[in-house]
C-alpha positions in Angstrom: -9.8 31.8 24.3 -8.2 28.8 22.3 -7.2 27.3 25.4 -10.9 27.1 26.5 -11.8 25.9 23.2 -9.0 23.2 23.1 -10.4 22.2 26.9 -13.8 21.7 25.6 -12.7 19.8 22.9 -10.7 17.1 24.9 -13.4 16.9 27.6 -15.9 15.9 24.2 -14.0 13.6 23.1 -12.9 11.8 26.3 -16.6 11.6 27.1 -17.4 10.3 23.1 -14.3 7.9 24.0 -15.9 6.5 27.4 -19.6 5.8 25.7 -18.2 4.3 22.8 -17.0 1.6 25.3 -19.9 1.6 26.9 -21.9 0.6 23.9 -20.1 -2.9 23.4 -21.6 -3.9 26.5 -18.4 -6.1 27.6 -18.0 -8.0 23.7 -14.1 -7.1 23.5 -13.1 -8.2 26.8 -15.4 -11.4 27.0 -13.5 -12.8 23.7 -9.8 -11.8 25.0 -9.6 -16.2 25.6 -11.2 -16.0 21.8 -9.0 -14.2 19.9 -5.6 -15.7 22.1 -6.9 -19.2 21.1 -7.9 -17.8 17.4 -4.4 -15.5 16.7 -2.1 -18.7 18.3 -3.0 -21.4 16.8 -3.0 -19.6 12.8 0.7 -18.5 14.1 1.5 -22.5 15.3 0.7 -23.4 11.7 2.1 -20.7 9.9 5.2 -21.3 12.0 5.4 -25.0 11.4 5.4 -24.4 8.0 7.9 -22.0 7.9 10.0 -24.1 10.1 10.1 -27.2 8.2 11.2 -25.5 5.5 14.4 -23.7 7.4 15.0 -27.3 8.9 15.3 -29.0 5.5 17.9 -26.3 4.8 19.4 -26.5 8.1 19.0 -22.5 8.8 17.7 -21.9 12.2 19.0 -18.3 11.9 16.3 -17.5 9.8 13.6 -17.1 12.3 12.1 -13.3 12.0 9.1 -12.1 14.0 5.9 -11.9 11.8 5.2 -7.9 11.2 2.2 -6.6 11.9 0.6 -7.5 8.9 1.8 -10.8 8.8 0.6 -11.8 12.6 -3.3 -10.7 11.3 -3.2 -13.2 9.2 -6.8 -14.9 9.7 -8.0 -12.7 11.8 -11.5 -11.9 11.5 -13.4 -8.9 13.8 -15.6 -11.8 15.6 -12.7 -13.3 17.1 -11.6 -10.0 19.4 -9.5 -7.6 19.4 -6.7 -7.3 17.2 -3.9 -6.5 19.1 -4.0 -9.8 21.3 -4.9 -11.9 17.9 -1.4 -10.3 17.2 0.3 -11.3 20.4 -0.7 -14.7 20.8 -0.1 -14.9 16.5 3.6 -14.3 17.4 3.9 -16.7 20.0 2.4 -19.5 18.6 4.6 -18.5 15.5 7.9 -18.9 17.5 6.7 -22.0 19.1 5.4 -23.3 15.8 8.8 -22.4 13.8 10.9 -24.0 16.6 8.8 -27.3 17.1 9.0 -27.5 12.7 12.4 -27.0 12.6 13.2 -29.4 15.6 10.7 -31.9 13.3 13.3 -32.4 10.7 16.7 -31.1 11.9 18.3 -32.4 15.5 20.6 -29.9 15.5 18.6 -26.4 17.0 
């Protein structure tokens, strides 16, 4: 008897789960380009700044990928999902940090 009831249950919710997406009629995955674009360039700068300063003190071993936290920096709901804001955050952070860095030190 709790197996039939713990069927039902996952059968509900995977049909709950499959509306729900429904019901955003395509708004997440027409702003994927949004939120890449958005979550990159806020990492470039962040990186940059963080860069410059680890170039003035010549420490390019001081590079540490943004936590979660960090990389949703900026990030507002408009802009798309989260989890690519995140992605493309931590790119344009490494790329950011290196290009800083290279700005004032030669030697990395």
């Amino acid at each position: 008897m709790a197996a039939l009831a713990i069927a039902g249950i996952v059968a509900c919710s995977a049909f709950s789960l499959a509306q729900y997406h429904d019901d955003d009629d395509g708004y997440y995955q027409r702003n994927l380009g949004q939120a890449r674009e958005y979550g990159y360039q806020q990492g470039y700068r962040d990186g940059y700044v963080k860069g410059t300063h680890e170039g003035r003190e010549n420490d390019p071993n001081d590079f540490q990928n943004p936590g979660w936290r960090q990389a949703t920096r900026g990030y507002q709901q408009w802009m798309g999902p989260v989890e690519v804001y995140q992605n493309a955050y931590r790119d344009g952070y490494e790329n950011g940090f290196r290009a800083g860095y290279q700005s004032v030190s030669r030697g990395w």
